[in-house]
LUMNUZA-529289 format. One record per atom (N, C-alpha, C): residue in one letter; x, y negated, z; atom name. Coordinates in pm, whole numbers, plus 32768, in hexadecimal, padded with zeros to 4 digits. Layout:
! LUMNUZA-529289
site rest A xx X yy Y zz Z atom CA
...
This chain:
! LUMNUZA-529289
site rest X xx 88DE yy 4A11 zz 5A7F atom N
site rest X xx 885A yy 4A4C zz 5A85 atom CA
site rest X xx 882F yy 4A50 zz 5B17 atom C
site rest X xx 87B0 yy 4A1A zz 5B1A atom N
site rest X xx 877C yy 4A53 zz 5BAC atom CA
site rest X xx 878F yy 4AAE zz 5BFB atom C
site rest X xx 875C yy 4ABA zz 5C73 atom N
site rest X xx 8720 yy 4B63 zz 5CA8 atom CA
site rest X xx 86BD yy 4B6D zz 5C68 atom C
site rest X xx 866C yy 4B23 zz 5C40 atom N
site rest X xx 85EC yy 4B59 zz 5BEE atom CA
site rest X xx 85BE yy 4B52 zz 5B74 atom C
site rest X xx 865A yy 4B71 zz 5B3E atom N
site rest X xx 8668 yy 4B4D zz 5A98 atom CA
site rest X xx 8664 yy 4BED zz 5A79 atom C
site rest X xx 8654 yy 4BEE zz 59D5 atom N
site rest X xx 865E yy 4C70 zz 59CC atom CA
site rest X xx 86CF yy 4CD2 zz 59D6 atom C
site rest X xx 874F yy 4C9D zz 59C5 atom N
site rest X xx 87B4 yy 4D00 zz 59ED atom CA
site rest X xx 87A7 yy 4D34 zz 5A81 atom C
site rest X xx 876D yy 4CD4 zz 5ACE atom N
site rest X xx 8781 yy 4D09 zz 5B6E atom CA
site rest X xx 872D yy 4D6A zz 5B73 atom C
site rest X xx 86CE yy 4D73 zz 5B37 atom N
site rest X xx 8643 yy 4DD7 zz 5B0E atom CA
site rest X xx 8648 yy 4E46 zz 5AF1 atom C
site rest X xx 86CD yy 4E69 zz 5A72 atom N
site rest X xx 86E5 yy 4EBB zz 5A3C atom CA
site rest X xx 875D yy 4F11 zz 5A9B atom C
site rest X xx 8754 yy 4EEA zz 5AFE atom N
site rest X xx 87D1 yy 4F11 zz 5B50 atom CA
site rest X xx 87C4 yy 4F3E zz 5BB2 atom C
site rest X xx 8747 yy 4F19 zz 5BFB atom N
site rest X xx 86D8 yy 4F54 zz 5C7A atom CA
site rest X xx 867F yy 4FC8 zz 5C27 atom C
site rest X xx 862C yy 4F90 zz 5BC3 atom N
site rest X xx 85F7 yy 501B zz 5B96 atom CA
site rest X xx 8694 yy 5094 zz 5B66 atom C
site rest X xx 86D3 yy 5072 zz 5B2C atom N
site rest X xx 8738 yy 5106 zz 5B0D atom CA
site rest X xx 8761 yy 513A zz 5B9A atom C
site rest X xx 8786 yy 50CA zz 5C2A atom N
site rest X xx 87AA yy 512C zz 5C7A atom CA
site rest X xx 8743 yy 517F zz 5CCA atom C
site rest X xx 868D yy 5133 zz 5CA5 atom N
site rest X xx 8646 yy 5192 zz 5CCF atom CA
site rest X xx 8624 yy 51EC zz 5CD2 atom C
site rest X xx 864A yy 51EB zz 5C11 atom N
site rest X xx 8626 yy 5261 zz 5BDA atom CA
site rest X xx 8697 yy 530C zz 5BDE atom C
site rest X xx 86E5 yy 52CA zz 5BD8 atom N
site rest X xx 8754 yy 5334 zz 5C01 atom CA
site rest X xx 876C yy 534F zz 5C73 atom C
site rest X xx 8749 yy 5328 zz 5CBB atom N
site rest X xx 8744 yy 5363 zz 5D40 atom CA
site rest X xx 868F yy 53D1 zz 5D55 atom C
site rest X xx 865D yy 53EC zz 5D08 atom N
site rest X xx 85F3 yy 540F zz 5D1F atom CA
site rest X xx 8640 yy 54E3 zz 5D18 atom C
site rest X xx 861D yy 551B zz 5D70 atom N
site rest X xx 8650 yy 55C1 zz 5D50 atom CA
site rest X xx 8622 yy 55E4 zz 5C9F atom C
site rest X xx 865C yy 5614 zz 5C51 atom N
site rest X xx 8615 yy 5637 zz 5BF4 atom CA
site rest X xx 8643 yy 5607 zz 5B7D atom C
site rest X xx 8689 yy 5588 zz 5B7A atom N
site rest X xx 8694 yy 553D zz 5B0F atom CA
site rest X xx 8714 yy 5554 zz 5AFC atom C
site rest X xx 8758 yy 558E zz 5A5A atom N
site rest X xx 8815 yy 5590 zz 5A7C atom CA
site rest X xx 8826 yy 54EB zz 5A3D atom C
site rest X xx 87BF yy 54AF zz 59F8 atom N
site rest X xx 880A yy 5426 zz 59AB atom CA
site rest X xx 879A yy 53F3 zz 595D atom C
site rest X xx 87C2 yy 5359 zz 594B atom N
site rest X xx 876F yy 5312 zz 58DF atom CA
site rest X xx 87C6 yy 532A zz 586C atom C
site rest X xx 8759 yy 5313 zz 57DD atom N
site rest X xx 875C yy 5320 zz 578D atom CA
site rest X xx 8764 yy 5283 zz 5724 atom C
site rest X xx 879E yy 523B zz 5715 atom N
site rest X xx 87A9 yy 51E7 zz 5688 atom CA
site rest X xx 872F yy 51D8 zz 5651 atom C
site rest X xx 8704 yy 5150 zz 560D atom N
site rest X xx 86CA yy 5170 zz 5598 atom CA
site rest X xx 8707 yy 518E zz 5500 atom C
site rest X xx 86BF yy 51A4 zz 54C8 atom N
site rest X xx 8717 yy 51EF zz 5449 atom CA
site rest X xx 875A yy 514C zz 541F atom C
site rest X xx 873E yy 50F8 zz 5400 atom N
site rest X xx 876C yy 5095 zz 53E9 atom CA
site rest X xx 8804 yy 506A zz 5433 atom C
site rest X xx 880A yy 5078 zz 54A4 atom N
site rest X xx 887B yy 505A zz 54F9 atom CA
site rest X xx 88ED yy 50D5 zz 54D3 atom C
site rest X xx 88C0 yy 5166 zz 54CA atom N
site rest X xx 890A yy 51BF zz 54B7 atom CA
site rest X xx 8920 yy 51E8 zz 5411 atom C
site rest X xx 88E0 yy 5176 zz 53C6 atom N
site rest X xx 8931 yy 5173 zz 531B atom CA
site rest X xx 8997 yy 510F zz 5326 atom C
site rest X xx 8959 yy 5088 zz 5399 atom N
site rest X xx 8A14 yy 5057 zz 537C atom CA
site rest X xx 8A75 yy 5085 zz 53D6 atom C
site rest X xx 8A4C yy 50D7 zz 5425 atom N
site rest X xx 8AC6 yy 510E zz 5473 atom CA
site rest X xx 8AFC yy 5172 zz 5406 atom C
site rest X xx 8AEB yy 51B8 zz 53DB atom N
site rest X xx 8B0A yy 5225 zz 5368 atom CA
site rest X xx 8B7B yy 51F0 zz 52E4 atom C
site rest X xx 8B22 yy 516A zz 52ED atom N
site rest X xx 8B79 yy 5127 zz 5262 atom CA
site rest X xx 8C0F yy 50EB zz 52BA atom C
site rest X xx 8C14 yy 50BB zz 5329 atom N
site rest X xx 8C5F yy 506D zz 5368 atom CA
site rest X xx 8CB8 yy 50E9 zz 53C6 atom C
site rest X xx 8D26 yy 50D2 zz 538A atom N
site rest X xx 8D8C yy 5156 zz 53B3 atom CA
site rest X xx 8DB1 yy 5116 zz 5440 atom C
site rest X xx 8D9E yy 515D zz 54B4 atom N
site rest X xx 8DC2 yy 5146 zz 5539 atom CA
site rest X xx 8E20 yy 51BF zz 5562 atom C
site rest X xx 8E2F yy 5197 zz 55E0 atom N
site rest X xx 8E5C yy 524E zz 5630 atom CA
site rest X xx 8DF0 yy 526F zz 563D atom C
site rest X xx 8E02 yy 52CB zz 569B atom N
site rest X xx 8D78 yy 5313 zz 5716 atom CA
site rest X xx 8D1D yy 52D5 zz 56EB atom C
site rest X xx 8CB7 yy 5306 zz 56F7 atom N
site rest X xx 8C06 yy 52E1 zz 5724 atom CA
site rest X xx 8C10 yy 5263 zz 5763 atom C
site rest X xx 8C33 yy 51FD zz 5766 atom N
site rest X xx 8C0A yy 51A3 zz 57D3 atom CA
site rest X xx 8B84 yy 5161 zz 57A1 atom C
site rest X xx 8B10 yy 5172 zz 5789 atom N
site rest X xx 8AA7 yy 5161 zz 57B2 atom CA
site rest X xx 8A65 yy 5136 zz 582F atom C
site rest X xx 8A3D yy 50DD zz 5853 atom N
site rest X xx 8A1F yy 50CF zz 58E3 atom CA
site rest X xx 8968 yy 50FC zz 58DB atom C
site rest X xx 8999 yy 5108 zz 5953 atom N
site rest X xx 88F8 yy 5138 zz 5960 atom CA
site rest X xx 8877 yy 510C zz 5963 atom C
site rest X xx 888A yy 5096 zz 5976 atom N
site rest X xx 8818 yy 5012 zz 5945 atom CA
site rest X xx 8814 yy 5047 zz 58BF atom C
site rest X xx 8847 yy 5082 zz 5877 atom N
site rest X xx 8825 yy 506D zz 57C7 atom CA
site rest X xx 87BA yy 50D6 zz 57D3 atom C
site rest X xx 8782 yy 5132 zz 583C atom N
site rest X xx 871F yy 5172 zz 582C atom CA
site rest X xx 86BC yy 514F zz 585C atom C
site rest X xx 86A0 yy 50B0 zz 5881 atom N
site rest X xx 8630 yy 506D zz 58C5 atom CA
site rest X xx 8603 yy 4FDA zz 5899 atom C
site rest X xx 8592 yy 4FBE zz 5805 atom N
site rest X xx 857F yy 4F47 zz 57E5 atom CA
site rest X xx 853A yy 4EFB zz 5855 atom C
site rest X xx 8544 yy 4E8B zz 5879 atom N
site rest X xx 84D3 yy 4E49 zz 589D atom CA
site rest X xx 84B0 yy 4DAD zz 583C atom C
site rest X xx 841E yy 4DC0 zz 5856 atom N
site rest X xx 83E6 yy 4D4A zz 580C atom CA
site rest X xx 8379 yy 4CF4 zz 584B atom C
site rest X xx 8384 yy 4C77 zz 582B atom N
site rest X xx 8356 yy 4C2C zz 5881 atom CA
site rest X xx 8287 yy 4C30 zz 5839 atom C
site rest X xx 8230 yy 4C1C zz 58B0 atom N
site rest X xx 81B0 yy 4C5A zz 5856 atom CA
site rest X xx 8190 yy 4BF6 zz 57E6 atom C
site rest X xx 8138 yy 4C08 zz 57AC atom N
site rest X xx 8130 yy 4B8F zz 5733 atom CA
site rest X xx 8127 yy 4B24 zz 577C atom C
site rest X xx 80A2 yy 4B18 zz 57D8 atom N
site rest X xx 8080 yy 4AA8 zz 580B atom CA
site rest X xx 80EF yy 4A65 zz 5879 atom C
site rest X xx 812D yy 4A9E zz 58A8 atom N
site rest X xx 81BA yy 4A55 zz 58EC atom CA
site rest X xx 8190 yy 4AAE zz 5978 atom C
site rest X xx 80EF yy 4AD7 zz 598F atom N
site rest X xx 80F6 yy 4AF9 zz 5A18 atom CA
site rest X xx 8134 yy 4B47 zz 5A6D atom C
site rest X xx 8185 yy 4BB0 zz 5A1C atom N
site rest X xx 81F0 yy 4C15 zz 5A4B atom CA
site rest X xx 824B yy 4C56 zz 5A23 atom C
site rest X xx 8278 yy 4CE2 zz 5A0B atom N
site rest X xx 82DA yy 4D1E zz 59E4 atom CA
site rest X xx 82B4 yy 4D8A zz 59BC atom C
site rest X xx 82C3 yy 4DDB zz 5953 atom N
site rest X xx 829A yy 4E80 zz 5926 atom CA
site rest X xx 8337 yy 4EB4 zz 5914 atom C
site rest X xx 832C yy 4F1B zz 5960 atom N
site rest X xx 83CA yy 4F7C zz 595E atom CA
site rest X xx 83B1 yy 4FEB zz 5922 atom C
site rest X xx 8421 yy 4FE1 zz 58BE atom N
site rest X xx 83F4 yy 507D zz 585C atom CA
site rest X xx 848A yy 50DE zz 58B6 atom C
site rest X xx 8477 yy 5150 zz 58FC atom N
site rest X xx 84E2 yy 519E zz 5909 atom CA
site rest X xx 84E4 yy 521F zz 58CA atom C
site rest X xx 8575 yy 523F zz 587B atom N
site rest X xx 8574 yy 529E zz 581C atom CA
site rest X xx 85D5 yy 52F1 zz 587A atom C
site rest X xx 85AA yy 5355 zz 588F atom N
site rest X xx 85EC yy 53C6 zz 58D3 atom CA
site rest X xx 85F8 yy 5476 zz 58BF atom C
site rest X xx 866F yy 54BB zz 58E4 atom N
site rest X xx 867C yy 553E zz 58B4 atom CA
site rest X xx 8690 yy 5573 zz 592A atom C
site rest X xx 863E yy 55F3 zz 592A atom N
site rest X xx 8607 yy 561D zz 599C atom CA
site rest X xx 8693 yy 568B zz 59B1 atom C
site rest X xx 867A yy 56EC zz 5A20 atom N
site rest X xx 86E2 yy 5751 zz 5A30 atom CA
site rest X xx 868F yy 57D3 zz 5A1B atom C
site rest X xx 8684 yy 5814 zz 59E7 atom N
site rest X xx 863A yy 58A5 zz 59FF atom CA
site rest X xx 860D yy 58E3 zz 5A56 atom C
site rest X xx 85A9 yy 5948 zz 5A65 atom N
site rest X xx 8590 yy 5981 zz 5ACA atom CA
site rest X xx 851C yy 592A zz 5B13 atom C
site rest X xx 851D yy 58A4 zz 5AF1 atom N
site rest X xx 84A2 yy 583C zz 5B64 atom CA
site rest X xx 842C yy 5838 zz 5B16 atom C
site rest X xx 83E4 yy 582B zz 5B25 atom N
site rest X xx 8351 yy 5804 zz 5AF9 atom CA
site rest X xx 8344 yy 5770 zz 5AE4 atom C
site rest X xx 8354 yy 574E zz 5A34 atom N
site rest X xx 8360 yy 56D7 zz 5A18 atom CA
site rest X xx 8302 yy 566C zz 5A5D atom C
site rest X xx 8288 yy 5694 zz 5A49 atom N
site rest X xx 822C yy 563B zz 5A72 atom CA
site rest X xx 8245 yy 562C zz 5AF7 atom C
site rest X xx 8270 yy 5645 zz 5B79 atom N
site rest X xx 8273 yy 560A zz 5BE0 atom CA
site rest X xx 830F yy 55CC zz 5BFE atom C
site rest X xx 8378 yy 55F4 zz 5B92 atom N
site rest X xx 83C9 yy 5581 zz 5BA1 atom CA
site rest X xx 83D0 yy 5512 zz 5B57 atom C
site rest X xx 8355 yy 551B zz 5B00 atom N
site rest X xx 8344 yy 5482 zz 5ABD atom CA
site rest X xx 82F7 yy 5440 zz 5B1A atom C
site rest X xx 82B6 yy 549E zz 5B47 atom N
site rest X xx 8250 yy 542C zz 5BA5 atom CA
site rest X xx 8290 yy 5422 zz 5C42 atom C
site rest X xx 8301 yy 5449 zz 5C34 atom N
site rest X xx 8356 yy 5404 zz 5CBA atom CA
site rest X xx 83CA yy 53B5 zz 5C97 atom C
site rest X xx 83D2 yy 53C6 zz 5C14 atom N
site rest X xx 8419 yy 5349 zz 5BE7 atom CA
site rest X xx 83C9 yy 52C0 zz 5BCF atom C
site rest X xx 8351 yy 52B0 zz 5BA8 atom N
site rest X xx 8309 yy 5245 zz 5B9A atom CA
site rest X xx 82C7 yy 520A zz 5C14 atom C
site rest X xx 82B8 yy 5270 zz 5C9C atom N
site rest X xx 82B2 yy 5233 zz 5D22 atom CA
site rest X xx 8303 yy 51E9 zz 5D43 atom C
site rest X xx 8399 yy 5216 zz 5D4C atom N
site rest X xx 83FF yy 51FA zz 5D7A atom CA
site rest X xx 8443 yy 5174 zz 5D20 atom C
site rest X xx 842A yy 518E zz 5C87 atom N
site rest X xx 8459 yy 510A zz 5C63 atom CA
site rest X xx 83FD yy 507F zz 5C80 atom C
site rest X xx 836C yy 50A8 zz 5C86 atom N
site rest X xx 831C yy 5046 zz 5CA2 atom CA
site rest X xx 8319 yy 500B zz 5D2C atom C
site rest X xx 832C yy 504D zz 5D8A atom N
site rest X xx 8394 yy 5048 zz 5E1C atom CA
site rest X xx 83D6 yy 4FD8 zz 5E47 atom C
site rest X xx 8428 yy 501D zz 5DC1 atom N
site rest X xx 8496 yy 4F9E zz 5DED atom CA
site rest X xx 84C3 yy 4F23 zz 5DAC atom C
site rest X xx 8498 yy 4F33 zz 5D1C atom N
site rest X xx 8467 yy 4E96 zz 5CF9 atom CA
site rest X xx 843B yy 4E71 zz 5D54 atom C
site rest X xx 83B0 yy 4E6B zz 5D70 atom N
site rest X xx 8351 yy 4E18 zz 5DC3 atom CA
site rest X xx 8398 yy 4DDC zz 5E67 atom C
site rest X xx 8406 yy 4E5B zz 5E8A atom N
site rest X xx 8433 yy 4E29 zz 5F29 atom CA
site rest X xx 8493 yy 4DC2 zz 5ECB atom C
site rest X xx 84BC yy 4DC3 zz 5E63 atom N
site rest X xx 854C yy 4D7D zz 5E30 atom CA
site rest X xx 8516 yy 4CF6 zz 5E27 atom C
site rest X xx 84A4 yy 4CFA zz 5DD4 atom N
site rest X xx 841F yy 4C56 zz 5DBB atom CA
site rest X xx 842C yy 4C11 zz 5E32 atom C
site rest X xx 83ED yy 4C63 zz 5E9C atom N
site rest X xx 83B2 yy 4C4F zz 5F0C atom CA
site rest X xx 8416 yy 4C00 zz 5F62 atom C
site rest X xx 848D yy 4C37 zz 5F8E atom N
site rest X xx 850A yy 4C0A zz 5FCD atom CA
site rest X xx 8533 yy 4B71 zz 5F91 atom C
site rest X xx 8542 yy 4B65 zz 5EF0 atom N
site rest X xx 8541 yy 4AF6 zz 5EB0 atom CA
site rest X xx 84DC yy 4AA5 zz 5EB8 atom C
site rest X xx 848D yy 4AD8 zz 5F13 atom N
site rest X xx 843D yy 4A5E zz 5F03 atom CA
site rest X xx 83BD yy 4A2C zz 5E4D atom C
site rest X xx 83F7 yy 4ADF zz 5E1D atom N
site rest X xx 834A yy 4AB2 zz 5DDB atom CA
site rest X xx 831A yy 4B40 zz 5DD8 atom C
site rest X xx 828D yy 4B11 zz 5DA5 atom N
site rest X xx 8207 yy 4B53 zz 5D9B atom CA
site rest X xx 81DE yy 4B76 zz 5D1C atom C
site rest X xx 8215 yy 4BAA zz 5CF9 atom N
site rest X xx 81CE yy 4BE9 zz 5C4E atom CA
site rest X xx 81BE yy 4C84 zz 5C38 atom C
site rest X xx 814D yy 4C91 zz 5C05 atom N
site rest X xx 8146 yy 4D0E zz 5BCA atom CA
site rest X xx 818F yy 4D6A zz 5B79 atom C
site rest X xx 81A1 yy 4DDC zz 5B95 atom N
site rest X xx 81E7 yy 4E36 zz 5B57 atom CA
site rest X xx 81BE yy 4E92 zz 5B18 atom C
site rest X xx 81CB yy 4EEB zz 5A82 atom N
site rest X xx 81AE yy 4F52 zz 5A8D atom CA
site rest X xx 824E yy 4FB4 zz 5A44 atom C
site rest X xx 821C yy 5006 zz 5A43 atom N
site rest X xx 8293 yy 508C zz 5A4C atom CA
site rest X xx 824E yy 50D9 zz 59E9 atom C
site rest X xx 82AB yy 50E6 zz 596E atom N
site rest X xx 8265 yy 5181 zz 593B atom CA
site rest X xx 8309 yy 51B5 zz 5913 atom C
site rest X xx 82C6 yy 5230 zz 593A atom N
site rest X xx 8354 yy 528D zz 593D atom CA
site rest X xx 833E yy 52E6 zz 58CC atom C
site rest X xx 839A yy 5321 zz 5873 atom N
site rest X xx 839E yy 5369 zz 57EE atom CA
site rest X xx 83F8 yy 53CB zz 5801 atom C
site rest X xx 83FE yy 5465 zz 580E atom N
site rest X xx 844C yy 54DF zz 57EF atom CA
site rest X xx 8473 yy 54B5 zz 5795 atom C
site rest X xx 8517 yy 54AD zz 5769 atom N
site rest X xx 8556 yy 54C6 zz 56DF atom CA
site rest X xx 8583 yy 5565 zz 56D6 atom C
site rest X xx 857C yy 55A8 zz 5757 atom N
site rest X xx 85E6 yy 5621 zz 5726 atom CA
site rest X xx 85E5 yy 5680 zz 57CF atom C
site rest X xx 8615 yy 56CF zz 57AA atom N
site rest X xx 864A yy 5729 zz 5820 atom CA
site rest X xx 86BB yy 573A zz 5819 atom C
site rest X xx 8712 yy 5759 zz 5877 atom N
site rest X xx 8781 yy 5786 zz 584E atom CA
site rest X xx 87A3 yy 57FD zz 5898 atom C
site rest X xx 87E6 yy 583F zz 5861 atom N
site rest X xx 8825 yy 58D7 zz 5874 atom CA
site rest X xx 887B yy 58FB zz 58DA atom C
site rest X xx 888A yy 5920 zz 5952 atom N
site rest X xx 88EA yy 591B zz 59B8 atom CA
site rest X xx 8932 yy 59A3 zz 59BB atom C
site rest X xx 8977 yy 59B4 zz 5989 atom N
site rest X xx 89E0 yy 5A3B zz 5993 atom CA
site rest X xx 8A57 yy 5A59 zz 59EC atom C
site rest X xx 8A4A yy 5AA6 zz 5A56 atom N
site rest X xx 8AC4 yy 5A96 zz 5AD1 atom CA
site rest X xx 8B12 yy 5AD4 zz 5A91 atom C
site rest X xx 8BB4 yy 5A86 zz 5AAA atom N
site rest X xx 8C23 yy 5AB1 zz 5A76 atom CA
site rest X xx 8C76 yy 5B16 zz 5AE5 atom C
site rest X xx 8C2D yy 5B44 zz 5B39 atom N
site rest X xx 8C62 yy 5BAE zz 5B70 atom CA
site rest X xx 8C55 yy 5C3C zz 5B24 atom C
């Protein structure tokens, strides 16, 4: 696969997105997380791309990134979705750009969840 194939895609947007304050993790689509369920593994190994589709636009001219993410409590969702969709749109575009292309991007980011942070002290 390329650098500017979609796995490389799915791999710049997840580390954008997790690196954003706010976010504890992507989320699966339900599809990916019924055959993980059926398919007896160890641990979670889920990678974290599985919480970030990308698709190429109909017309070929670019890329639409769906990122599914679970927030941490306590933040005000709406401004860490919308610093997750800066930041992933960010860095696609420096990732395009470096490779040597030019295509449009867009980013829509989806709350699946919050999650609960309880100190074990």
């Amino acid at each position: 696969m390329t650098a500017t194939g979609t796995t490389a895609l799915l791999g710049v947007a997840a580390e954008a997105a997790l690196a954003v304050p706010g976010v504890a993790g992507l989320q699966p689509r339900l599809a990916r997380r019924l055959a993980a369920a059926v398919a007896p593994t160890r641990a979670d190994t889920t990678p974290p791309e599985a919480g970030i589709r990308a698709d190429r636009a109909p017309d070929g001219s670019g890329w639409h990134i769906e990122v599914r993410c679970v927030l941490a409590e306590g933040r005000r969702a709406l401004d860490i979705a919308r610093n997750v969709h800066d930041r992933v749109t960010a860095a696609l575009i420096t990732h395009l750009a470096t490779h040597g292309v030019a295509e449009p991007v867009t980013v829509a980011v989806t709350v699946t969840g919050i999650a609960a942070w309880h100190d074990a002290a």
